[in-house]
N, C-alpha and C positions, 0 to 999 in steps of 0.2 A: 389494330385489333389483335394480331397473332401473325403468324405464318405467311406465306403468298398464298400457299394450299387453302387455309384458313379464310383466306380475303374473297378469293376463287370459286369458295363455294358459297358461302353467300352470296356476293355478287351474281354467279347466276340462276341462284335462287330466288334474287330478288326479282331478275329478268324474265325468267323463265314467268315470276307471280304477273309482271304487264303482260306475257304474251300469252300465259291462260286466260286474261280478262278481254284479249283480243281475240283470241280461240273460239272464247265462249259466243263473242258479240260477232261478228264477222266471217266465223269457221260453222256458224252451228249448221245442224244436223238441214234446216229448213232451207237454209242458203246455199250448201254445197255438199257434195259426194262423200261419200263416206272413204272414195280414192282420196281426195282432196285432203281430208282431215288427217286419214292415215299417214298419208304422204309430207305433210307439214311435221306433224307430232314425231315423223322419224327421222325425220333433215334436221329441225329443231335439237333433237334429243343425241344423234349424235354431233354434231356440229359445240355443245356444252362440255360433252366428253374430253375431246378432242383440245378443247379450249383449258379446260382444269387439270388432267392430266398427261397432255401429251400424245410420246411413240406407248405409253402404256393403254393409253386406253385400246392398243391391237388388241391386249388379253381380253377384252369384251368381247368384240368381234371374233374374236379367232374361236373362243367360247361358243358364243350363239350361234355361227358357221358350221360348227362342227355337231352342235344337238341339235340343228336345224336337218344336217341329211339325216343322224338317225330317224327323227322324227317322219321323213316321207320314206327311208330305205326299210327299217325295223320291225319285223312285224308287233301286232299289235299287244301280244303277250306275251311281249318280252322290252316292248319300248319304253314302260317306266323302269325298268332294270339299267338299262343300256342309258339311256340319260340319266340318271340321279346316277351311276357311279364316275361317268364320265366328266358332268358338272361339278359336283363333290373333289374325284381325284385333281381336274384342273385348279379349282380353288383352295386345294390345299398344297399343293407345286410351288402357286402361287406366295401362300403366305407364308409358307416354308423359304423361300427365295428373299420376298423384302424381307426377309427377320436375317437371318442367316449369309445373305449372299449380299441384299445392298445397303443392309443393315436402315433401315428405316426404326425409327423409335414407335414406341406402341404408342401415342397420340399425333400420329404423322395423319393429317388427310389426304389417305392415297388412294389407287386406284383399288384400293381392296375393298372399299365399300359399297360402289358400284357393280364390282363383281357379286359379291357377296348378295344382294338383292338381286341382278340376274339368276343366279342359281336355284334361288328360293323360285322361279318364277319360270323359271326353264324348267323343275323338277315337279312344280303345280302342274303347269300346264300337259305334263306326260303322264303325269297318271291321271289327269282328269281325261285327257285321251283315252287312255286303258280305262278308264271306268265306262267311257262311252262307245268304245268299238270293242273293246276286250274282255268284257263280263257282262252276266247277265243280269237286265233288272232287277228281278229278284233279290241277286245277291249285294246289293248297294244299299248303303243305309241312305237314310231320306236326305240327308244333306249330298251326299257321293252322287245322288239321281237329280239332283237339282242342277249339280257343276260339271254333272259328264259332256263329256265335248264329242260330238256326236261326227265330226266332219273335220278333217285336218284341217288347220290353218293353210293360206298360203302364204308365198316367201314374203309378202308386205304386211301382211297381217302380224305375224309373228315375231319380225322386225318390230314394227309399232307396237305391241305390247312387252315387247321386252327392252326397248332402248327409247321411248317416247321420252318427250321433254319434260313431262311434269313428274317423273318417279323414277329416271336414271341416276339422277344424283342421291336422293338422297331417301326412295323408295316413297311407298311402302309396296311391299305385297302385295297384290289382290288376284281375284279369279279371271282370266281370260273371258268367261262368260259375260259378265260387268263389264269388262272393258271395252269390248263389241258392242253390245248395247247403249253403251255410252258414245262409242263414235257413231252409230248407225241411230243414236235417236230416239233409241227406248227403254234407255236407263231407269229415268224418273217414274214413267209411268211401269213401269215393269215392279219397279220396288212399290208402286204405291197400290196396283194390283195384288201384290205379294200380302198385304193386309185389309183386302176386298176391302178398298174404297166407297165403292159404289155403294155398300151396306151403309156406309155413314150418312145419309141423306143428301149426296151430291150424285147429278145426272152426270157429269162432267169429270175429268180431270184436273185440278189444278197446276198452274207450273211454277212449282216453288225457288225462288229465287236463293240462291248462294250469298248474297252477300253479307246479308245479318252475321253470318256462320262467321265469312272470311274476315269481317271488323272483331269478328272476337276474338280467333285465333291471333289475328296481328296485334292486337293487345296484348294476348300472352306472351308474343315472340317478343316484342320490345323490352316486356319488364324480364324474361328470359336473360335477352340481349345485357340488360342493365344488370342483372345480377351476373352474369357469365364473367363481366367484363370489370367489374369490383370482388365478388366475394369468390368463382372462382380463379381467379387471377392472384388474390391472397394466399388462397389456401391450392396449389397446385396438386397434381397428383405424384409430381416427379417429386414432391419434399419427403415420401415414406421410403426414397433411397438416398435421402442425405445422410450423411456417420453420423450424426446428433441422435437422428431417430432409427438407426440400426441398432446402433455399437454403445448409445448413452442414455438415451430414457430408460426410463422404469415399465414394466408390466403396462400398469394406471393410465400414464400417461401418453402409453402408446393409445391404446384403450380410446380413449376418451379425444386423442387427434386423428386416429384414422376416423373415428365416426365423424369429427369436422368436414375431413376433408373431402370422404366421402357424402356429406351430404351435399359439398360444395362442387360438386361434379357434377351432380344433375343438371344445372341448368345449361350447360354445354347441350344433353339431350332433347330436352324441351325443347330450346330452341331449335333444332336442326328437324325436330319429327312434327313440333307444329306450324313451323314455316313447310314443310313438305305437304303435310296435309291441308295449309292454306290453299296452295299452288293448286291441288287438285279440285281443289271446290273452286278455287277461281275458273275453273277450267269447265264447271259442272258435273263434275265427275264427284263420286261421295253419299250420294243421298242414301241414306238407308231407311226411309220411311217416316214411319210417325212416334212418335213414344206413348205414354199411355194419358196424357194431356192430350193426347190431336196437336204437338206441336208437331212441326216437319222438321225432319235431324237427318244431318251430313256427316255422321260419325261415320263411316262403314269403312274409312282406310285410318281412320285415327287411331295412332301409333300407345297411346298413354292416357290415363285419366288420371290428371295431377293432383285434384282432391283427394281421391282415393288412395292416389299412390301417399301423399302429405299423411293422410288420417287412418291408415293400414293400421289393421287388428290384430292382424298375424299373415304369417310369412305367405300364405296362400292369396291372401287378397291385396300383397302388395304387390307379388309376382303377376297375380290375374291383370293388372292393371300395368303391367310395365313391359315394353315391345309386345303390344296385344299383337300386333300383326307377325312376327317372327313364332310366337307361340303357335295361332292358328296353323303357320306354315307346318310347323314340328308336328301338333299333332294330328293334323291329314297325312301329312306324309310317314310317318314313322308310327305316329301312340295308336292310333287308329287299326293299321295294318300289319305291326308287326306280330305273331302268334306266341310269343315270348317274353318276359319280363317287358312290355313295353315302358316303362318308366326308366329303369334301365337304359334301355337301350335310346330313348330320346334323349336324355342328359348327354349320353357319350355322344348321338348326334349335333347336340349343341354345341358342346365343349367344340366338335373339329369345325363346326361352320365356323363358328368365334376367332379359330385361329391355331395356334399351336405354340403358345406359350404355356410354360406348368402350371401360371396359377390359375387359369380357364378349369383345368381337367382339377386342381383342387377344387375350387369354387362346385363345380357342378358333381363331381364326385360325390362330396359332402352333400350338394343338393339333395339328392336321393334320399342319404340317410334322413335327414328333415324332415322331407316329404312321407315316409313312409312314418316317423316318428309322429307329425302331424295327424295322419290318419287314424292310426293306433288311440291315440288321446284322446280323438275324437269322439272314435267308438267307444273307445273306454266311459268317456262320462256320459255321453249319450245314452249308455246303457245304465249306468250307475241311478241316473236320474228319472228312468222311466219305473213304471209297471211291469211286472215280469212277463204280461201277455204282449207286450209291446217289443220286448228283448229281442226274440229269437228275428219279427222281422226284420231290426234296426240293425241285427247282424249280417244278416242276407244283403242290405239294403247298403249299408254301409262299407261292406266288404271290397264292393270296388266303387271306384271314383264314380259321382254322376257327370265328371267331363273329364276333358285330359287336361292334364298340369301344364302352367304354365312357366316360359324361360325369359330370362332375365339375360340384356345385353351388358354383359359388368365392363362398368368403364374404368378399372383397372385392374390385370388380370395379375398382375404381382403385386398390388396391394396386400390379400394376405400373405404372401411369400414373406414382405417387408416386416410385415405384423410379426411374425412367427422366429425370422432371421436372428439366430444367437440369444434367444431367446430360453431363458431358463424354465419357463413355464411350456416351452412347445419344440417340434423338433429342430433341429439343426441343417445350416442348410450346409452342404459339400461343396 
């Protein structure tokens, strides 16, 4: 298939998918301690680490060790500061080292990916802290008063949500909230509460079953798998540094083979964020309620919606639909609560999660101008098209975002480097 790294994580991803479905039958909430389950899902989860990549997976450990004492030492208005720079600076040491120091190629699957999902989740769960010992209700918006975490974890607790088996590898995100719930038992009913059930003519709770979800995801992952393994295996991303496509194509043709190859990159993602998200619903983890059929839906960690992402109208609803969960992260922690240009300033926090290659900080640099460029267009014809009584409040209304913007995991950050290299239409690289 690829790599050993490559073999390694599927493999125990695949693993990891029987022992969520053994988790679920044999682990659950009705049969045993909520010690028990924690305690499994963190021997489990490091035990995978350890197996795929080595003495590196210390930097996990060494990681969550280290924003574990802030987390009980810190006081509490100052403990999302002290983790998110903490978490942050290690994880850029980090990708600063394999790039630089053991020279790792930018499609190595190393340990930088499970870090990189600890931190998102080390830096959730601190400020969901600080929202719940460290400000006051009042000043929380109704989602912030939903996820405030009202009582520290303790050392197994916090362990098992940040290195559990079913989202060390290969994530996703979610709230410490959910994931307590989930190991204690009242996940399901909690989310199905969260849309008064009871209102819909049932005395009762139902317990909706994961696996319709999990047969469809593994569908996806296969034809994933099958495209991954033909068309990108054709069209690699290492060919936009070949001399042919530096130093000898034309404008055009560059043009029209990056958009190939790039589109031939995706299914590497599909497959790694919906076999992830399978793993968790095999595990029953996932439900997010009902949709507006009364059908029961397991989306609440899923990474991408590939329709949408396929059938995208513009650059906002392609974005809205691709790494949903690294997006939400950005904008609780940054778009949300920064007092200043927050758009701005979440791109620059994307670009360093990413990494530290130039074309990350191109890529998202240039994000910005899009983004605001999008807006502007918006407004523009929105307003062109209405009633002049309608104008002044589509201006008020439009003026800022009705959510925060979403980011994009680019799966090659010198791709446009390559595009642009010696290129008489664009600048020069040194």
């Amino acid at each position: 298939m690829g790599s050993v790294s490559e073999v390694n994580f599927v493999a125990c991803q695949l693993v990891a998918l029987f022992a969520a479905f053994w988790f679920r039958i044999y682990l659950s909430p009705g049969k045993t301690s909520p010690l028990a389950r924690h305690t499994f899902a963190t021997i489990f989860g490091i035990y995978f680490v350890i197996f795929c990549f080595g003495w590196y997976s210390a930097h996990l450990f060494v990681l969550v060790l280290m924003c574990y004492g802030i987390l009980v030492t810190a006081s509490v208005s100052n403990i999302h500061r002290y983790s998110f720079f903490v978490a942050m600076g290690y994880l850029t040491i980090c990708h600063v080292s394999r790039i630089y120091i053991f020279h790792y190629g930018i499609l190595t699957t190393d340990f930088s990916g499970p870090l990189m999902i600890v931190t998102q989740k080390i830096t959730t769960l601190a400020f969901q802290v600080h929202d719940g010992l460290g400000r006051r209700a009042e000043d929380l918006s109704a989602e912030q008063h939903r996820l405030a975490v009202k009582v520290k974890p303790s050392f197994l607790e916090y362990l098992s949500y940040l290195l559990n088996f079913m989202s060390v590898i290969a994530g996703p995100c979610n709230n410490f909230k959910d994931y307590i719930a989930f190991i204690e038992g009242r996940h399901v009913h909690m989310k199905l509460l969260e849309v008064n059930w009871k209102e819909k003519g049932s005395h009762s709770l139902p317990e909706p079953s994961p696996t319709g979800a999990v047969i469809h995801k593994l569908c996806v992952t296969g034809v994933s798998l099958l495209l991954f393994l033909t068309l990108t295996k054709t069209f690699p991303v290492t060919s936009l540094a070949d001399d042919w496509f530096v130093h000898k194509a034309n404008f055009l043709t560059r043009l029209g083979y990056l958009y190939v190859v790039m589109q031939a990159s995706k299914p590497k993602y599909y497959l790694a964020w919906t076999l992830a998200d399978a793993v968790n619903n095999a595990a029953g983890f996932g439900f997010s309620g009902v949709d507006q059929n009364g059908n029961f839906c397991w989306d609440l960690l899923s990474n991408l919606n590939i329709w949408k992402i396929e059938t995208a109208t513009s650059f906002k609803m392609y974005l809205g639909n691709w790494n949903i969960q690294t997006a939400t992260w950005l904008k609780r922690v940054c778009y949300e609560r920064v007092p200043w240009y927050p758009t701005v300033f979440t791109f620059i926090l994307s670009a360093l999660w990413h990494g530290v290659y130039p074309g990350y900080y191109f890529t998202f640099l240039t994000g910005i101008l899009v983004t605001v460029a999008a807006r502007t267009a918006e407004r523009s014809v929105s307003m062109a098209s209405c009633s002049p009584a309608l104008q002044l409040s589509l201006c008020a209304g439009l003026e800022k975002p009705q959510a925060g913007p979403s980011f994009l995991l680019v799966p090659s950050p010198f791709s446009l480097q390559s595009f642009f290299l010696d290129s008489p239409s664009g600048p020069s690289s040194s």
